[in-house]
C-alpha positions as CSV (number, residue, x, y, z in Angstrom):
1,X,-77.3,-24.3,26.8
2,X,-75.3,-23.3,23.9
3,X,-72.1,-22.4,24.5
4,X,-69.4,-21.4,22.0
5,X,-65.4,-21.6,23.1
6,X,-63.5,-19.4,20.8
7,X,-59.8,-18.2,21.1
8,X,-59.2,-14.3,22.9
9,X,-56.8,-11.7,22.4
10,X,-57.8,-10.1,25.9
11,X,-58.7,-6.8,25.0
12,X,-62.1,-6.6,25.6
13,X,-62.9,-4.9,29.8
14,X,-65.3,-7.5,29.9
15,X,-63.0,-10.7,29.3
16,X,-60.5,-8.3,31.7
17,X,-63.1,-8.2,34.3
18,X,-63.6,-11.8,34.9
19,X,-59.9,-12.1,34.2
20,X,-59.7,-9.9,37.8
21,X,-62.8,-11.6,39.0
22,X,-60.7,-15.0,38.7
23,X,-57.7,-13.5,40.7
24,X,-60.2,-11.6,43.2
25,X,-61.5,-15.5,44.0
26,X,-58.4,-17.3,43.9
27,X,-56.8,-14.8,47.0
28,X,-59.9,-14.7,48.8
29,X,-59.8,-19.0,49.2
30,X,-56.2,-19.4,49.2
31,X,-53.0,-17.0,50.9
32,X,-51.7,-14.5,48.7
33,X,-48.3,-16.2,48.3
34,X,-49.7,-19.3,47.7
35,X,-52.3,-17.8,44.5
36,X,-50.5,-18.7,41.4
37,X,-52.9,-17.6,39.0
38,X,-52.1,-15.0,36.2
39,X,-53.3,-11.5,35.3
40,X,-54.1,-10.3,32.3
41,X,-50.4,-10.0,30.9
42,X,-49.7,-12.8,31.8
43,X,-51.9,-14.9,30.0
44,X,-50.7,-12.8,26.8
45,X,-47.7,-14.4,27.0
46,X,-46.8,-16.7,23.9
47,X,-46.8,-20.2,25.5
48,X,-50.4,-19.8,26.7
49,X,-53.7,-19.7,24.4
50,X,-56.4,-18.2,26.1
51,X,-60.0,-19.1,25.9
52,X,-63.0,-17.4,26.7
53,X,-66.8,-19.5,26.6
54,X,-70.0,-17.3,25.0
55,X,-73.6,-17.6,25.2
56,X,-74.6,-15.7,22.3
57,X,-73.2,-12.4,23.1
58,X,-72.7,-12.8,26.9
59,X,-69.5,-14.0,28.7
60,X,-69.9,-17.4,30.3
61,X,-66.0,-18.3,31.3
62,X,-62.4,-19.0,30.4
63,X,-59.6,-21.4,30.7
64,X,-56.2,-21.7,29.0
65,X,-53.8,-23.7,28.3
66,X,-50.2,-23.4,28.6
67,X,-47.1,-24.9,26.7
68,X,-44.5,-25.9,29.4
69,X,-40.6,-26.4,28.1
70,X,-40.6,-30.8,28.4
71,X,-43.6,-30.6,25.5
72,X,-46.6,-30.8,28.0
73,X,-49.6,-28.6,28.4
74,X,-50.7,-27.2,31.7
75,X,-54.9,-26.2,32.5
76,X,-54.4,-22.5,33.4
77,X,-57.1,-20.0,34.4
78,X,-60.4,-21.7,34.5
79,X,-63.1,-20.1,35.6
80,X,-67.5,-19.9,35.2
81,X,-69.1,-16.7,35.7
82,X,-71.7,-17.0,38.8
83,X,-74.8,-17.3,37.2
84,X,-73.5,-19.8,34.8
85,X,-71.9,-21.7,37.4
86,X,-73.5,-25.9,37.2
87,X,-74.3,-25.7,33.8
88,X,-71.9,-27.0,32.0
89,X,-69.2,-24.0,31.2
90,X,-66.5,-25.6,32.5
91,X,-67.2,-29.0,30.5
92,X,-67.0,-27.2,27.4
93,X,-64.0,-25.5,28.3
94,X,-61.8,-28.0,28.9
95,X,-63.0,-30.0,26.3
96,X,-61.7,-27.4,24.1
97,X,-58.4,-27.4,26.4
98,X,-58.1,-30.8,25.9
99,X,-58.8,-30.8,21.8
100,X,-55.8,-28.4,21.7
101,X,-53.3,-30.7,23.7
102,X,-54.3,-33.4,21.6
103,X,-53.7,-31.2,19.1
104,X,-50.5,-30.2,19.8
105,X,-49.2,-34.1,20.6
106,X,-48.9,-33.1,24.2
107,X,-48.3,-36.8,26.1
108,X,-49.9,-35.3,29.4
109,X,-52.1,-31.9,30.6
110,X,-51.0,-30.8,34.4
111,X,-52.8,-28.3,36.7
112,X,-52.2,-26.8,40.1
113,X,-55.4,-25.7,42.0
114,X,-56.1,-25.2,45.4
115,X,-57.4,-26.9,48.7
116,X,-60.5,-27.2,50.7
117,X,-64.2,-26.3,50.2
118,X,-64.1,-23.6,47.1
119,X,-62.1,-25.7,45.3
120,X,-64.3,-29.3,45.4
121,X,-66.6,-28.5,41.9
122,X,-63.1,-27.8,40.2
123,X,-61.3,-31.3,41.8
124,X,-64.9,-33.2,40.8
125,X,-64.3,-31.9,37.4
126,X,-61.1,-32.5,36.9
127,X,-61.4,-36.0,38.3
128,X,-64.8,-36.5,36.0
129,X,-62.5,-36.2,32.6
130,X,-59.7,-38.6,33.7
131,X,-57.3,-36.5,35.6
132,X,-55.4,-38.1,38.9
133,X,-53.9,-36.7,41.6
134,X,-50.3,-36.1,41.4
135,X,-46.8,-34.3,42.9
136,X,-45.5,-31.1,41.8
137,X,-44.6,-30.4,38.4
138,X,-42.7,-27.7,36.7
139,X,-41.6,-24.4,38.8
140,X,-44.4,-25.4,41.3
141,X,-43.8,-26.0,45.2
142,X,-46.1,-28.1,46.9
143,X,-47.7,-26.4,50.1
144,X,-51.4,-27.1,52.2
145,X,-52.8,-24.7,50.1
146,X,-52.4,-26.5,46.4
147,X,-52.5,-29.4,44.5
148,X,-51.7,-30.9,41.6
149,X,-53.2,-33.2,38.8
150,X,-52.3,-35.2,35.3
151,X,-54.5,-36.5,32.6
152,X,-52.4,-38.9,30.4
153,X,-53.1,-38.1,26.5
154,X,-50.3,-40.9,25.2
């Protein structure tokens, strides 16, 4: 499959729809106090680059990364649409995630995602590309319902 990863301004109601379709998922696995994904104002916020994944003209996915104060990125926002989900959107995503931290001269990339069933693909992913298991980072409080990982890029 042919995917192409390009940067987005967020302005277009179908980006916004999976953009809702991501938060819709994240609160019906996880408590709603304990969902820390953003809407779409919040990923327009000047620290994080959002990315959304194409095949030709059709929506695939997104992901973003965000720049946190001590010089570090942090995975925000990733998500496959349905019937792209197993082939290979995610991959191409964070590769392009990644190619920007490196970019950037980020020592390390952190994410928070959540626990139990819904969340396996994204942990076997994660773990897949060299990410490990670690504590809290950042603003972030560690409950039952999250966790956390790092992928050293020094």
């Amino acid at each position: 499959m042919d995917i192409t990863v390009r940067i987005d301004d967020l302005s277009s109601p179908v980006v916004q729809a999976l953009v809702t379709e991501h938060l819709s998922g994240m609160h019906a696995n996880s408590p709603a106090c304990h969902v820390n994904a953003l809407a779409v104002e919040g990923l327009r916020r000047p620290e994080i680059t959002f990315y959304t994944a194409w095949q030709g003209e059709v929506l695939c996915g997104c992901g973003a990364i965000k720049a946190l104060p001590d010089g570090t990125g942090e995975v925000k926002s990733m998500r496959t649409r349905a019937p792209f989900l197993r082939r290979g959107v995610a991959q191409v995503v964070l590769d392009e995630i990644l190619r920007t931290a490196r970019s950037r001269g980020y020592p390390a990339v952190y994410l928070e995602t959540g626990t139990g069933a819904a969340f396996d693909a994204a942990h076997a992913l994660y773990l897949h590309n060299g990410f490990g298991w670690c504590g809290a980072f950042g603003d972030y409080e560690a409950t039952e319902f999250n966790v956390f990982m790092v992928k050293r890029l020094d």
